[in-house]
Each structure stands twice: as C-alpha cells, then as structure tokens.
C-alpha positions as a printed Julia matrix, in Angstrom:
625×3 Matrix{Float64}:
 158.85   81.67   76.91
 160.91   84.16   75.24
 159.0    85.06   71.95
 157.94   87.76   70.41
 154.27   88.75   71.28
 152.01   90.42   69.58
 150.66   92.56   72.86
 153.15   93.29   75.81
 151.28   94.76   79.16
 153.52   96.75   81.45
 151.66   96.34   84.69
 148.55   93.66   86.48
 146.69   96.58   88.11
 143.55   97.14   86.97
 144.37   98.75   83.56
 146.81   95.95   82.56
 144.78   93.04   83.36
 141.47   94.73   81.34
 144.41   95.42   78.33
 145.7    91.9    78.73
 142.39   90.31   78.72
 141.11   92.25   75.69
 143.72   91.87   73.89
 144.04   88.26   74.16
 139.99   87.2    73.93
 140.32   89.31   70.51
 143.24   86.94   69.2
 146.86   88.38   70.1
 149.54   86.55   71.82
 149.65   88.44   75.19
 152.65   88.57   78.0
 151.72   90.37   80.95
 154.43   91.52   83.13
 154.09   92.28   86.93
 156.51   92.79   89.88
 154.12   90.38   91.79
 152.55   87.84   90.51
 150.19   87.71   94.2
 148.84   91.3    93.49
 147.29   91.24   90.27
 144.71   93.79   90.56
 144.99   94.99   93.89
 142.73   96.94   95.63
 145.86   99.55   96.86
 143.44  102.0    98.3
 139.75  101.72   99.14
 138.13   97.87   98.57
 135.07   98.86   96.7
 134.24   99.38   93.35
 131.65  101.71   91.19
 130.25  104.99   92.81
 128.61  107.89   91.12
 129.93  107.57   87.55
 132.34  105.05   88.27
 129.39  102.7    88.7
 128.42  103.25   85.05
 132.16  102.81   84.18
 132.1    99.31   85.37
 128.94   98.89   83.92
 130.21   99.61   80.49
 134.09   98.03   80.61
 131.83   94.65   81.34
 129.23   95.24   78.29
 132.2    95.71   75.81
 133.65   92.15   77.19
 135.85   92.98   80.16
 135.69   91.57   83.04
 135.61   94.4    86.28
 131.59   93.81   86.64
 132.38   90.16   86.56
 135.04   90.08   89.49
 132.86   92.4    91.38
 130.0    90.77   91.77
 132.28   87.57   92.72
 133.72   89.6    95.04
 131.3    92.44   96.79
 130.24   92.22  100.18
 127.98   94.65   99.98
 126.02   96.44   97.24
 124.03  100.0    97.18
 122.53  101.89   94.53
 123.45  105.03   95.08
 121.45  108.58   94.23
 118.49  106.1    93.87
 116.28  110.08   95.55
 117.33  111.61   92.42
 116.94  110.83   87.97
 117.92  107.68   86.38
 120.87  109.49   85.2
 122.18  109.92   88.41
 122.02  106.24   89.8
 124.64  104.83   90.03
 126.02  101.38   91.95
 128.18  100.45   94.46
 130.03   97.8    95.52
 132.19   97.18   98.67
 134.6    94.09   97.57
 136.15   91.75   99.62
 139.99   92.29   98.16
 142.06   89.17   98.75
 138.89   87.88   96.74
 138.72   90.04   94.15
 142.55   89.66   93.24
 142.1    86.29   93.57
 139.6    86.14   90.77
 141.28   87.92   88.58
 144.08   85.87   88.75
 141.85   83.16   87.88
 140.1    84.14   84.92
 143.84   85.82   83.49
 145.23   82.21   83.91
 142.47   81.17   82.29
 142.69   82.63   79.0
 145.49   80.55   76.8
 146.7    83.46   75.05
 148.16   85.26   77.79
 151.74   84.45   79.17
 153.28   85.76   82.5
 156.26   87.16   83.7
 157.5    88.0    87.06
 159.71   91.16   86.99
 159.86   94.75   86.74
 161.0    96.85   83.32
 163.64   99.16   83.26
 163.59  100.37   79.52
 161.55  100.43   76.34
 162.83   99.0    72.86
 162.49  101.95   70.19
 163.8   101.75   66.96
 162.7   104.52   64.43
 160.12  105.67   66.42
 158.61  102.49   66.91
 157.99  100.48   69.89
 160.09   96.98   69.39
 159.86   95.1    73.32
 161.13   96.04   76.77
 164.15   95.46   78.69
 163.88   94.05   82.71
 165.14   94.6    85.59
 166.55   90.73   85.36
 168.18   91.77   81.97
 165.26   89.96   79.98
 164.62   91.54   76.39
 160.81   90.2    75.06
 159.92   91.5    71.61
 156.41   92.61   71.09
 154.56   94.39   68.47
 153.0    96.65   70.78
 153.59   97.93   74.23
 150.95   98.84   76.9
 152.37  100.54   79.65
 150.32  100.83   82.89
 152.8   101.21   85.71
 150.34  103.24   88.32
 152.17  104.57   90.98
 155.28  102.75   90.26
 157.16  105.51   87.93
 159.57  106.67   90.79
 156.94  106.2    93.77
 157.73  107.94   97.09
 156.05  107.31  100.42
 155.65  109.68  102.85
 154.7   109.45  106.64
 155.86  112.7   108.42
 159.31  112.91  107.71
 159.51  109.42  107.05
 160.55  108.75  103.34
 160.43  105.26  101.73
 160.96  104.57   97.81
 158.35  102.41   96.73
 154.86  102.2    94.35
 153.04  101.02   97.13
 153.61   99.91  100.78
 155.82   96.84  100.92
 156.5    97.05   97.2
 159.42   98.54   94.92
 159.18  101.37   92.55
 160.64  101.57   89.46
 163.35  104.06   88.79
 164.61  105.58   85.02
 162.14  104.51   82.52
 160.28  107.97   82.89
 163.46  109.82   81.77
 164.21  107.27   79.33
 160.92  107.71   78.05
 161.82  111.93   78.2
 164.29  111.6    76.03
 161.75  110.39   73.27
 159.92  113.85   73.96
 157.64  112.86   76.74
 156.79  115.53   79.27
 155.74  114.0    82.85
 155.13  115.82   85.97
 154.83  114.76   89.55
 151.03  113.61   91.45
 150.36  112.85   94.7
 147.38  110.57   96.3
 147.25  108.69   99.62
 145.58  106.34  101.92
 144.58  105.67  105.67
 145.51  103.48  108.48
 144.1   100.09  108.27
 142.49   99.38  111.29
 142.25   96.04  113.53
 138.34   96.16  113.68
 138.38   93.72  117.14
 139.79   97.41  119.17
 137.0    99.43  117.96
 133.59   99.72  119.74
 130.97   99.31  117.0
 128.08  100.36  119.29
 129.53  104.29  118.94
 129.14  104.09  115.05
 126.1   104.26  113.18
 125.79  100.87  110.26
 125.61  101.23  107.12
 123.57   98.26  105.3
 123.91   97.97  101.78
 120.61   97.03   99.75
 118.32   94.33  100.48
 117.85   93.48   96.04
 121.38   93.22   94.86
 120.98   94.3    91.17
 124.03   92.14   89.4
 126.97   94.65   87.82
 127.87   91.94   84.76
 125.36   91.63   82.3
 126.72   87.86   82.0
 125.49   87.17   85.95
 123.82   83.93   86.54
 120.75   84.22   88.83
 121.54   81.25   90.83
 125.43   82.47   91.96
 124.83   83.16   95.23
 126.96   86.56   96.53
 129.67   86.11   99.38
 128.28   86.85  102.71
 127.26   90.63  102.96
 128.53   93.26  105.69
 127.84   96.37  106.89
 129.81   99.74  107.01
 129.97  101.91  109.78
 129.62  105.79  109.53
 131.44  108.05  112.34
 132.36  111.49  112.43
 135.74  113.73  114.01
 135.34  116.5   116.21
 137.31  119.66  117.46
 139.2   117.85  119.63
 140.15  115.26  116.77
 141.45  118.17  114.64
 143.25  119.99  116.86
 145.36  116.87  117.97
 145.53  116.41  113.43
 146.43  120.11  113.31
 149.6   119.25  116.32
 151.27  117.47  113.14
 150.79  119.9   110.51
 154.18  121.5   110.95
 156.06  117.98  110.38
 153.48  116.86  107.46
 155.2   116.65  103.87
 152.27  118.24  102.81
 152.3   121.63  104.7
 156.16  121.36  104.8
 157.29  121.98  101.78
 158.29  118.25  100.93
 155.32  117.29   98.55
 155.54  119.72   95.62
 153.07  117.56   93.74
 148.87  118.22   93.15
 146.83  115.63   94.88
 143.0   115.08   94.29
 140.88  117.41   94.69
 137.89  114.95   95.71
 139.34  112.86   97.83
 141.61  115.11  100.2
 143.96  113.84  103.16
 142.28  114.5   106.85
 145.39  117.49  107.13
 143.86  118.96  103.66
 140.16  119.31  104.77
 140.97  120.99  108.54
 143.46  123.32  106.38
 140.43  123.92  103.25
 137.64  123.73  105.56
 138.66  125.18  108.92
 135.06  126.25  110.06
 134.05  122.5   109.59
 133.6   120.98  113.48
 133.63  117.68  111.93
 134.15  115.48  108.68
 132.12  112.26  107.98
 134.37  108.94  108.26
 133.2   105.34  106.48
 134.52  102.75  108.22
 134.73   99.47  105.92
 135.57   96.14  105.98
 138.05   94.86  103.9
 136.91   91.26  103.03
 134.22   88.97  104.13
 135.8    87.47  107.25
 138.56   89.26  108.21
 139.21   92.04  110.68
 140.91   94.2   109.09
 138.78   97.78  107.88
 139.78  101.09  105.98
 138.63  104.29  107.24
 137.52  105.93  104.63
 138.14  110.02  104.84
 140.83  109.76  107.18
 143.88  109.53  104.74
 147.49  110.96  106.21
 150.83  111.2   105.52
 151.07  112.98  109.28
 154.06  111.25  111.44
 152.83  107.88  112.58
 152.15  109.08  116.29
 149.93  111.97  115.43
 148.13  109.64  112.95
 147.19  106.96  116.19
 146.54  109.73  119.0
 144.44  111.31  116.54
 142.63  108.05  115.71
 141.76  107.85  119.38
 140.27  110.66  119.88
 137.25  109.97  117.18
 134.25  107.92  118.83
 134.18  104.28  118.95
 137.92  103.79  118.07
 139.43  105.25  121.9
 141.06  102.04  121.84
 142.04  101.75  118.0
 144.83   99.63  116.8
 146.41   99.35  113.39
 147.83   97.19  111.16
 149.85   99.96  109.35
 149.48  103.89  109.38
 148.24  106.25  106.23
 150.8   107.27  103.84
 151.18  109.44  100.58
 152.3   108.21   97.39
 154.16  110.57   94.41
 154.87  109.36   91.44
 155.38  110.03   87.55
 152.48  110.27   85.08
 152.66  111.52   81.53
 150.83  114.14   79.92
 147.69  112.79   78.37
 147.97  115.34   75.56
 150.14  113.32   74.25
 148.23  110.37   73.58
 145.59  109.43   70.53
 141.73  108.81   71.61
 143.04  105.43   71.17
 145.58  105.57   73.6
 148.39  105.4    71.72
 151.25  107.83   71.92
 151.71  110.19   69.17
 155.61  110.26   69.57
 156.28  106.21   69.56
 153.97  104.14   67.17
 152.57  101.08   69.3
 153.3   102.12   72.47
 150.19  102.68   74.61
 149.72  104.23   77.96
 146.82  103.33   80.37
 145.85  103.85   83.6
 147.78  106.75   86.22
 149.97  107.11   84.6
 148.15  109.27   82.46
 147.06  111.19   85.47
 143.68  109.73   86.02
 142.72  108.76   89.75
 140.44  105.59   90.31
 140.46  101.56   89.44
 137.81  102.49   87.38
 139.44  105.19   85.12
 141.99  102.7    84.64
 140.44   99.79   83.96
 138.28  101.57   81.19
 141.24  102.58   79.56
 143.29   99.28   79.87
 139.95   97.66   77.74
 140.52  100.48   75.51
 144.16  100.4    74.87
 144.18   96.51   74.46
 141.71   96.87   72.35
 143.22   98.88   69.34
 146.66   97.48   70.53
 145.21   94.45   68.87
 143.28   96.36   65.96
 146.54   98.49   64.98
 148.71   95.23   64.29
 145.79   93.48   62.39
 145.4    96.97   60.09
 141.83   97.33   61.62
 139.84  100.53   62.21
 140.43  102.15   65.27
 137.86  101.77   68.36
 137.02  104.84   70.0
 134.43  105.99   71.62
 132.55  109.67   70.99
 131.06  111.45   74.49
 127.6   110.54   73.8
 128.0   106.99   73.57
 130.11  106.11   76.88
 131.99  107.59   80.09
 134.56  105.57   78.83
 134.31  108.31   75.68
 134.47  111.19   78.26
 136.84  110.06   80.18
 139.58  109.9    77.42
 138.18  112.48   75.11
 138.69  114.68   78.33
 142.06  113.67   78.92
 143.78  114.0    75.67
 141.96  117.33   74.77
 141.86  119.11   77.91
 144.98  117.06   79.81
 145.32  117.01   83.57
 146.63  119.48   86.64
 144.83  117.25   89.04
 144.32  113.29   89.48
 141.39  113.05   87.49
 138.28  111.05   88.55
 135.12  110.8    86.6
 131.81  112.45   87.49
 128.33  112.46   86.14
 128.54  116.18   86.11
 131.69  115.6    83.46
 129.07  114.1    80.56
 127.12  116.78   79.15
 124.73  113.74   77.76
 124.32  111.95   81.38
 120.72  110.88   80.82
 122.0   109.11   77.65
 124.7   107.22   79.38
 122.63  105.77   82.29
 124.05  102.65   84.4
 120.97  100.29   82.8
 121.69  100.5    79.12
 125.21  100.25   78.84
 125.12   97.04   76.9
 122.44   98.8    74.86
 125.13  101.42   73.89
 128.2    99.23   73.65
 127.55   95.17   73.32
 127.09   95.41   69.86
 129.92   97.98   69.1
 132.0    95.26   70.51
 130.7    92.27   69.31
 131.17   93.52   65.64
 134.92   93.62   66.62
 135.5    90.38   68.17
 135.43   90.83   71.45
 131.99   90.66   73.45
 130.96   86.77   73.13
 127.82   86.0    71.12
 126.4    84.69   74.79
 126.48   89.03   75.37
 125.04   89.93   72.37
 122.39   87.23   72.26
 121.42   88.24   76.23
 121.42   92.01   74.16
 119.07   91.03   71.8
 116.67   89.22   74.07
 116.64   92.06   76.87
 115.7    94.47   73.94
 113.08   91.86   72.8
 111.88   91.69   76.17
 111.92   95.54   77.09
 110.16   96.33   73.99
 107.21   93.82   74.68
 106.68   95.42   77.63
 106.5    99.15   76.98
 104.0    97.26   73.82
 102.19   96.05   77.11
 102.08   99.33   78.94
 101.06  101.3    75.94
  97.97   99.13   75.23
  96.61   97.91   78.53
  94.01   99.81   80.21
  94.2   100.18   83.85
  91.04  100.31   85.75
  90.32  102.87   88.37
  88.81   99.87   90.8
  91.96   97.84   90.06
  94.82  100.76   90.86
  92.88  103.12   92.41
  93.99  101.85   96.13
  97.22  102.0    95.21
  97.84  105.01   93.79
  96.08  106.94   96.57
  98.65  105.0    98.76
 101.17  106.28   96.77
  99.95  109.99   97.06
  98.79  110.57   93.95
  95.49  111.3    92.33
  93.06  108.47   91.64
  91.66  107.98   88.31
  88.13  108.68   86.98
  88.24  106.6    84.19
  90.46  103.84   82.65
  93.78  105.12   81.31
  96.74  103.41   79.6
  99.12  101.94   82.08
 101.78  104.42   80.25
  99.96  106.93   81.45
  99.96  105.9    84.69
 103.34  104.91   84.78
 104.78  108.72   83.57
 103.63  109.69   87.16
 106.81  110.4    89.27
 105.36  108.93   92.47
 104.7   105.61   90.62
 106.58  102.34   90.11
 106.02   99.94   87.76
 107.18   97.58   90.92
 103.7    98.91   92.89
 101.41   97.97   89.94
 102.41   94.83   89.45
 101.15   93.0    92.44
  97.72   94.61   91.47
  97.18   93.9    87.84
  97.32   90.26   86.99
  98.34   90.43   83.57
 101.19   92.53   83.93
 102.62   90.28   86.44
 101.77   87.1    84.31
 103.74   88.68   81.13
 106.99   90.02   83.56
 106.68   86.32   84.53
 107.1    85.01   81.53
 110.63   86.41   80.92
 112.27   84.74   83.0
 115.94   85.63   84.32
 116.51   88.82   85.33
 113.15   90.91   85.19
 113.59   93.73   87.62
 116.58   94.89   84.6
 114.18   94.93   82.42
 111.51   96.69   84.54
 113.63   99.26   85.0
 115.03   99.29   81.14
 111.45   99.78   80.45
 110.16  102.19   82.94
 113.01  104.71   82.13
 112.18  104.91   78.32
 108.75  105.81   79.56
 109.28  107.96   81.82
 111.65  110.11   81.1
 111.62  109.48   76.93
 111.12  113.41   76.55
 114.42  114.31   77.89
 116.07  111.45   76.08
 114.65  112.42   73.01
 115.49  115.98   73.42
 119.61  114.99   74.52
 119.67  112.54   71.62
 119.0   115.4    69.13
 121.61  117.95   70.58
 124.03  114.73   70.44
 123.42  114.48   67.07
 124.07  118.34   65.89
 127.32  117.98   68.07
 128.53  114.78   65.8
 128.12  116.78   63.03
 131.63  118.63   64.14
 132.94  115.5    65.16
 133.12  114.63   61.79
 134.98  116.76   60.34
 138.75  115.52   60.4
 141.17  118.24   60.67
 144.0   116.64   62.16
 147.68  117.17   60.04
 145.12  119.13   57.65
 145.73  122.89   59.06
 148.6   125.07   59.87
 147.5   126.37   62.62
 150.44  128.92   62.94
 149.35  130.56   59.36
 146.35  131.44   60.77
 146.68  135.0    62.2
 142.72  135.05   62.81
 143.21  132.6    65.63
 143.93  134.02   68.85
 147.84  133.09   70.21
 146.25  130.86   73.22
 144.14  128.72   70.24
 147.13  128.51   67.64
 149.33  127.53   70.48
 146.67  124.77   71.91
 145.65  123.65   68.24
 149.58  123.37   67.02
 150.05  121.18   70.92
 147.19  119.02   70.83
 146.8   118.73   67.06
 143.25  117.66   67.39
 141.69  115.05   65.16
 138.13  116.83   64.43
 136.22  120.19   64.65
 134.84  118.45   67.81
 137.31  117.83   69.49
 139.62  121.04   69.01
 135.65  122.8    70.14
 136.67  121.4    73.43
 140.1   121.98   74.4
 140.73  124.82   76.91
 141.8   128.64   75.51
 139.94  127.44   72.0
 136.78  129.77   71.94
 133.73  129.83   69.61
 135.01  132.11   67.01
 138.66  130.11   67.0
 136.11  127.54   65.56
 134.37  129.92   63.32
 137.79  130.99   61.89
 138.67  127.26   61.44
 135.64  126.32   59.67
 135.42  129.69   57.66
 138.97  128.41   56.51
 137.81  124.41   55.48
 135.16  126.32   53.36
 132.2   125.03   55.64
C-alpha cells in the first residue's frame, strides 16, 4: 500500500475525484486521499448540478472522458433546460441530484477503476526537495511518494464556521479542517488570502405546508447530460421544487440579528460571492427589495429533508428559525441543522500554469477552491484538467490546455491565472466572449476528439462522435434539398404565426424562420420523419445539433472568424522571452502585471487587468512583429 505513485490527489470532492479518474483511465498509478472515505464528492451546498454555464461545464468535463454528466444523470431528480426563451448559446441544463446518490456513484465508478488506490486520512505537509514535489506527509504520520501532487482541499485549508457568535473549526459541518499546510506551503512563496461562502438551514420538509408554495416541475423530455447515456436507463423518480418568497416582516425579524452576525460584525474579514449572497447580504445590498425569491428543493428522491435555496445565514441560530417562520408555508418549519458560513484558505491563481501546475514547485498541482473558484462545476473542470497533464508531465507529453474559444473549461482557467481572483469565482455565459461557439450541444464536437488523441475519451466516445456528425450532416443534406410544399406545411406554419408559403421552398429555408421547429415539421412531412427514424438512439440531439447550424450558421460563422484573428496572438510565446522591467515604454501597472504573471503568449498578457492596447503594441513593436 505504501508505494510510490505516479499521481497523488489531495482531496475526493469534486475536483479530486475528476483528477483521480483522469489520471488513472490515462495510465498512472493513482492514490487518492480523503478525510472520509463516505463523502467522496459531496454535494456540501446545493444538490444540483449544471445551470447557466455550469451546464455546459458538465457538458464538456463528460465529452473529454470524465465522469460529472455520467453521475448526474444517475443521480438527478429533476432536469430543466434552462434559458430555453432565449439563443442556443444561452441554454443551458439543469439538474437537481439526489446527493446520498450521487456520492454513492461516484464511489462506485472510483472503486472501479484498478489504478486508483485509497487512503483514509488527512495531510499535514508536502514533500519538496529542490523545488520539486516528492509525496505528502499525514496527519497519521504516513509519508507516500508520488511523482506528482494534486492538491484539492476545498474548504478544508483552515475552515471556520460561523453561526452568530458561534465559532467551530472545521471544512464543513461535522467535519475537521486542516491546519498548517497553507503556511507550509507560504514558505515556498505562495501567497493565499482568506474567502468566505455559506449555506442554509436544511429543512424537515413533513413541517412545511406545500399548498402556500408555488411547484416547480422540471421538464417533461429529459435531454441526457453524458454523451455515453443509454436510452433504456430509466432516471430515478423525478420531484418537484417549490418557489416561495420573504416579505417585510421576514426581513425585519433577519435584520433583529444583524448586529450579532459575523458578517456585519466585524468577525468575517473575508470576500464572499458576489452571486450567491447570504439572506443578511441582500436586505443590507438591496434594502428597497420587499421580498427575495426562495427555491425550496429536495435533497434526494425519497427523503424529507430540502435546502432552501436563497436563504443562506451565518445569523445566531434563533434568528435563523424565527425568521424561517415568518416566510409562507414554513410557519411551522423545523430543521435538521441551521445555515452557517465557511472561511477558508485559497491560493492565488496567478500563480499557477494554464495547466494547473504551480510555477514555484514542479509537479504540484492545485484544483478546485482552493484556487478561489466557487462551484462543483469549476472544480470538477479543473480536477479533469490537472489530472490530465499531471499524467502528461511525467510521461514527457505535450501539455493539454485549452484556448477560450474551444471550451468554458478554457475560460475558466485562462481567467483565473491571467486575471486572478478578489471574489469566489463562478462561471457565466457572459464570461466567454465566443458563447455561441461553446454551446451545451456540441461539446463533444469541440473536445471528444482533443481527448481521444490523448488517451483518455474511450473509442465508444469518439465512435458515438463520429456517427452523431455522420448523422447531423445527413440531415442538414436532407433539409437543404427537400422541397416543402405549401399544401403540406402550410397549416402548420400559420399555426405557428408565421407566413404561409406561395410556392415550394427548401425545408432550410423554412427552418431559418425563428418561430419554427424542426420538431413541428416533422409530424407533417413523411420523409423527414422516416430519415430521423432511421437513426436510431438519440435523435432529438441530433435535431437540435442540426437545427442550430442552420439557423443561426451566420453568427457562427462570423464568431469563428474573430476567434481565429484572436489565435493569431495566442501564438506568439513570450513567456521567459522579455524583460519586462527594461521596457520603459510600458506603463508601471503593465511592467508590474507582465513581470507577476509572466504570461505565456501575446494573448494571454492582452488579457490581464492594467495591460492596455498600446502595452501590447509596445510588446510586439519590441518582438519585431
């Protein structure tokens, strides 16, 4: 049990166990260590995964091999599509998980996977010799050797709870933190700082009166996140969500407890997200507001037990409950356990490579919150990441990276070690400046085959690749060269509220409209339904696939071109190639940014804060370009 490995993980949360897995489908001898063994990947805060951008996150951590989409559709008790009113670029899906499952099943599939050992325990130290990552020392006194080091603690890094004036060490409720090895880590030159987040009461859902609260159904069509999902799985029973709302009298019993909450006290020093405030934060940002929306969900498929989504606290326990009672439908509210805060330690993400690795220790990696990102999703797209080129740097591969036009998993990092973090960062679609490019139906398109020349998406991925593309690109054929008939649609398009046609037109033509689905034409042209028919498995994917090339191929066109001009200054390596200090052209803010950040390409140092336009001019005036 105690050899050397080729991959340690530091961590089963969501980053770790998409690092572990990655790095042991692609051929290294993993150990994953974890404090407790019966919370790998636990759902700490809200039980759902995807969103708006996070969605397409999942979408693409499961088309480069991992396996989030996989254990969410295992897992989800209810699915939405969400922004489906708006572009293609904006949809994005949903899913509310049940989370003893989920956990479950990724304890499964890690124990599945023979190159992957376990250990129970938590780790205290880092092994560095000259500047190299060697192993890590436990809290048992265990030393295990490794090559490489992933290190994906979350919240752990000196975690303190707050509720009121109520203190309690820990990285989450019921669990220890783990204390020294972010100053050990400091005295290897790491700067870290201090970030907050929290979490409601969980709620006992047999004392709350469900006829006050409007439900929330998911979707009728479940549209599969994994692009591995067999058609005949059946999904766990689904459930609904309930939506209620606080009042005045709700916040003024909240606002009774601002003078005691570590928040307003002076207590919690720390930044906490910006998107996802406490109840305290939004009566204090927002006072005009009379009320705040509230999503009351279900935690699993049978049990009681619901989060309240919007109602996170660290207000004193008592404030917390009277203040529950006074929203509509819970007068008579119990709970399981009351909100809390969590700070803890994260590091600096300037400090890292694209590839996740730390420019101060060769082969030590850092994924996840700790790099100051917010989100199972953020981590678990940089766990896939960092166990990917954990693996690639000890085999003497070429790094795998990903540029901003091919993947939010390319944003998200590119944003984080270029621009760094003041706040818990959490993705948005408003974040990729090439959105329509990096829509929630192709990301196997853009990725599969990245990863499949590298090892690690299965030949079952790529071949399902190939044939969807096959497939998709028969039927745009179809629509290009198929006439519709003005008897045959005519009916239906006036049902839809658009203009009838005079004369037969191509069904492309038809299908550009913005009031029409392909969906509506297909019950009403024979043909068409006889060739979607014929493919089998998992048509309404490529219905869409289709339809959106067709539709909106203009725009895509148009962002594909500016994408490509961009790359051009993406490829031009500057990193450890320019003293930045010699250049008195540069203004102080860029040579003191460019000499921090040391930025690999033209691109990238383009996008790091106080670097302006004619910074770059000066730099590529100096390269002779």
């Amino acid at each position: 049990m105690l050899d050397n490995y080729d991959v340690i993980v530091v961590g089963a949360g969501h980053a770790g166990c998409e690092a572990a897995a990655s790095a042991a489908n692609l051929g290294s001898k993993t150990l994953l260590i974890t404090i407790d063994m019966n919370k790998i990947a636990q759902m700490s805060c809200n039980p759902a995964m995807g969103g708006v951008a996070k969605g397409q996150i999942i979408k693409e951590i499961d088309a480069l091999g991992g396996y989030a989409g996989i254990i969410t559709d295992k897992s989800m008790i209810q699915y939405r599509m969400l922004n489906m009113s708006k572009g293609p670029a904006m949809w994005s899906p949903r899913a509310q998980c049940d989370r003893m499952v989920f956990s479950a099943e990724w304890r499964n599939i890690l124990e599945s996977l023979p190159n992957i050992d376990f250990w129970q325990d938590s780790v205290l130290d880092l092994i560095i010799e000259n500047n190299c990552v060697k192993g890590v020392v436990t809290e048992l006194g265990v030393k295990f050797y490794g090559k490489t080091v992933i290190l994906t603690a979350g919240t752990f890094l000196n975690g303190l709870m707050h509720i009121g004036q109520t203190k309690i060490i820990g990285g989450r409720i019921a669990e220890p933190s783990v204390s020294g090895l972010t100053e050990k880590l400091a005295v290897h030159g790491f700067t870290y700082d201090r970030m907050k987040t929290g979490t409601p009461a969980r709620i006992d859902g047999r004392s709350v009166d469900f006829s006050k609260l409007e439900a929330q159904e998911g979707d009728k069509h479940i549209m599969p996140f994994s692009y591995l999902h067999n058609y005949n799985q059946t999904f766990l029973k689904q459930r609904s969500c309930y939506v209620g709302y606080t009042d005045q009298k709700v916040h003024e019993s909240l606002r009774t407890g601002l003078e005691e909450s570590p928040l307003y006290d002076g207590t919690i020093q720390s930044i906490g997200p910006r998107y996802c405030p406490s109840i305290e934060t939004k009566l204090v940002t927002f006072p005009d507001k009379d009320k705040h929306q509230l999503f009351l969900e279900p935690e699993g498929e049978t049990t009681i037990e619901y989060y309240l989504n919007g109602f996170s606290s660290s207000l004193p326990l008592q404030i917390q409950l009277n203040s529950l009672r006074k929203i509509e439908g819970f007068e008579n509210a119990k709970i399981f356990r009351p909100g809390y805060a969590i700070e803890y330690d994260f590091f600096h993400p300037t400090q890292l490579y694209n590839t996740l690795e730390t420019k101060l220790i060769n082969n030590l990696f850092f994924a996840g919150q700790v790099n100051g990102t917010t989100g199972y999703e953020e981590a678990g797209a940089q766990g896939i990441i960092a166990g990917i080129n954990a693996h690639l740097k000890i085999n003497n591969k070429p790094e795998f990276t990903l540029n901003r036009d091919q993947a939010y998993i390319g944003v998200l990092i590119d944003d984080l070690v270029t621009k760094g973090v003041d706040e818990p960062y959490r993705m948005f679609t408003s974040r990729a400046e090439f959105r329509i490019l990096l829509r929630q139906d192709n990301a196997d398109v853009r990725l599969t085959e990245l990863s499949y020349n590298i090892g690690l998406a299965s030949k079952e991925r790529f071949d399902r690749l190939i044939q969807k593309i096959k497939y998709r690109d028969e039927l745009i054929a179809f629509l290009k060269k198929y006439s519709a008939k003005p008897e045959i649609v005519n009916s239906t398009l006036a049902r839809l509220g658009t203009s009838e046609l005079k004369q037969s037109v191509k069904l492309e033509t038809v299908i550009s409209r913005p009031q029409v689905k392909l969906n509506d034409l297909i019950p009403v042209i024979p043909k068409l339904q006889s060739k979607i028919e014929s493919f089998g498995e998992g048509t309404q994917e490529i219905i869409d696939a289709a339809e959106i090339l067709i539709k909106y191929s203009g725009y895509i066109e148009r962002e594909r071109l500016i994408a490509n001009k961009l790359k051009r200054l993406e490829n031009i390596v500057i990193e450890n190639k320019i003293n930045y200090d010699s250049l008195k052209s540069l203004s102080t803010e860029a040579r003191q940014k460019l000499m921090k950040i040391n930025p690999k390409t033209i691109g990238q140092a383009s996008r790091i804060s106080g670097v302006s336009p004619s910074d770059i001019s000066v730099l590529l005036v100096f390269l002779g370009r």
